[in-house]
C-alpha positions in Angstrom: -30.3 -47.8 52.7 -27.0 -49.1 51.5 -25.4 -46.0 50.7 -26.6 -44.1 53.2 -25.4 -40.3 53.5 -24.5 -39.3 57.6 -23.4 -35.9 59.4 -19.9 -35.6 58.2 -20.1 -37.2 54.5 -18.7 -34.8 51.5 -21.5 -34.7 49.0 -22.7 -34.0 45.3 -26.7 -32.5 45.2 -28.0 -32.3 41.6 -30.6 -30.1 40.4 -31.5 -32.3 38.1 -30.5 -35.8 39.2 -32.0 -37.4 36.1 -29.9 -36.0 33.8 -26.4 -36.2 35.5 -25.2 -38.7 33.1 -26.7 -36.9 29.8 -23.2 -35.7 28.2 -25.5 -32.7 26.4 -27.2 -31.5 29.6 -24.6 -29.3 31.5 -24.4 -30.5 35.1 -25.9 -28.6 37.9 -25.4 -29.6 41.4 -24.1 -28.7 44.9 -21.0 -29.7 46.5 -20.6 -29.5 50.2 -20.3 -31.7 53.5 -23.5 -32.5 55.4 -24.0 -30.5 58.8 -27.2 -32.0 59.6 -30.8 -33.3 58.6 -33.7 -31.3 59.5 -37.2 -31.6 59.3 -37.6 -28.3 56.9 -41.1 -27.8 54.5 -42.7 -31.2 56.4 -40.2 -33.2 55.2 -36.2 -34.1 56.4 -33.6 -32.9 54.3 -30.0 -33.0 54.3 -28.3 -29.7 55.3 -25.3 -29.0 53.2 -23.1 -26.4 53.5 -22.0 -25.3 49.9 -18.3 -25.5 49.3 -18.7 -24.6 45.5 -21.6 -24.9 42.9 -22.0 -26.0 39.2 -24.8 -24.3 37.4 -25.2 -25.2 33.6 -21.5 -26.1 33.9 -20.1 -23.4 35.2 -18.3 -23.4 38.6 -18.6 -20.6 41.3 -17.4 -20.5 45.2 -19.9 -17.0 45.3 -21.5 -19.6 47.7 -19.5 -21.6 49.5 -20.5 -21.4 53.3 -24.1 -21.4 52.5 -26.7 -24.0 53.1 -28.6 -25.9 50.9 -32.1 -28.2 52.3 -32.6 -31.0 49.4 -35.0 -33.8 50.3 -33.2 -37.0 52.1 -32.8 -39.7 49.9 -35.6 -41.7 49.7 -38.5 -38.9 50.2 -42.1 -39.6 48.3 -41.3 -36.5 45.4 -44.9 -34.3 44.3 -43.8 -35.3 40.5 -44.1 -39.1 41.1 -41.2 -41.6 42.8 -38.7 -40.6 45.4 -36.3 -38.3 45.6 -32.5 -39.2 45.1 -30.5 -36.4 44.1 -27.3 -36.9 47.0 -24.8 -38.8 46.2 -21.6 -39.1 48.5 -18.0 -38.5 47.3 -14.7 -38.6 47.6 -13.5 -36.4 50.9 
């Protein structure tokens, strides 16, 4: 994978990857720094610990220090196609 996402990397998770670009969908999505990938549910998933959360637009820290388990990149999804909800960004 090109843009592959490693212990270490600051990151963006979005509910709804999807619709991240859709200017009338308010974003939702994780930001945080990956700790680790498990194997979690049968499948490996990116452990992020939170350092704030966007939720229909709306930012809150309530979190931060929590972990969050979304799918690794690249994961076969239940709905159909692969998962690719984690982008990295800027430290």
């Amino acid at each position: 994978m090109v843009n592959e996402i490693k212990v270490g990397d600051r990151v963006r998770s979005y509910d709804f990857p999807e619709t991240k670009d859709d200017p009338s969908r308010p974003p939702c999505y994780v930001e945080g720094v990956v700790v680790g990938i498990v194997n979690w549910e049968g499948c490996d998933r990116y452990e992020i610990e939170c350092t704030k959360r966007i939720v229909c637009g709306v930012e809150s820290t309530d979190e931060a220090g929590t972990s969050f388990f979304p799918p690794v990149n690249g994961t076969r999804s239940i709905f159909g196609g692969v998962t690719k909800g984690v982008e990295k960004i800027a430290a």
